[in-house]
Each structure stands twice: as C-alpha cells, then as structure tokens.
C-alpha positions, 0 to 999 in steps of 0.5 A: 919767755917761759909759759907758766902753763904748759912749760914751753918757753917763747914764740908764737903759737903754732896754728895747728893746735887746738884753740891756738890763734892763725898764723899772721899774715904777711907783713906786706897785708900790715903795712897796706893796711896801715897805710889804708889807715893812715890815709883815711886819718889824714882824709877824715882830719882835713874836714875837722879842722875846717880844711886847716891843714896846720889845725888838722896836723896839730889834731894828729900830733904831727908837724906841719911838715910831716902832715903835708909829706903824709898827704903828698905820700897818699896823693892828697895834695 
C-alpha cells in the first residue's frame, strides 16, 4: 500500500518517528488478553441468561457445544 503522503509504500510505522504510534506488543500480550476478554464474556453471559447455558451460548452467538468447550477451556465448568 502506497501513502499518498509521504511517498513510502506498506508497513507499520517505525516508532522512532516523530508522531508515529509504539510498536505492538508481543502477540503473546494479545492472546492473553483476548483470553482474559473471552472469559469475562462467558462469566458475565451466565448471570444474564439466568444461568441458561444454551440462552447464554445464543446471547454469544455461539453452539451450545462451543459455549460449553469455552467454558471447560476457562475452568468454568
């Protein structure tokens, strides 16, 4: 991708510039905090469906199967 700008085509911005974002963090750092994320959905979807897990797995979007292998996978159940 080509920026009309400054004339520099693709990647990220380099974090020494002036102005330009940090670099991102490690992807490990992501996937825990999508976990971390994930989890507090699964916790916070039980209570709302009245401890419905199929009501709580529809809130989601998810199969019942897959809100019950979430929760196994976080220690939920």
């Amino acid at each position: 991708m080509r920026d009309e700008t400054s004339g520099q085509t693709g990647g990220a911005a380099v974090a020494d510039e002036p102005g330009s974002a940090p670099p991102d963090p490690p992807a490990t750092d992501l996937r825990s905090r999508v976990r971390a994320y994930e989890r507090s959905l699964l916790v916070a979807a039980l209570p709302a469906a009245g401890g419905h897990q199929r009501r709580a797995a529809a809130m989601l979007g998810l199969l019942p199967t897959t809100f019950h292998e979430k929760l196994k996978r976080h220690g939920l159940r």
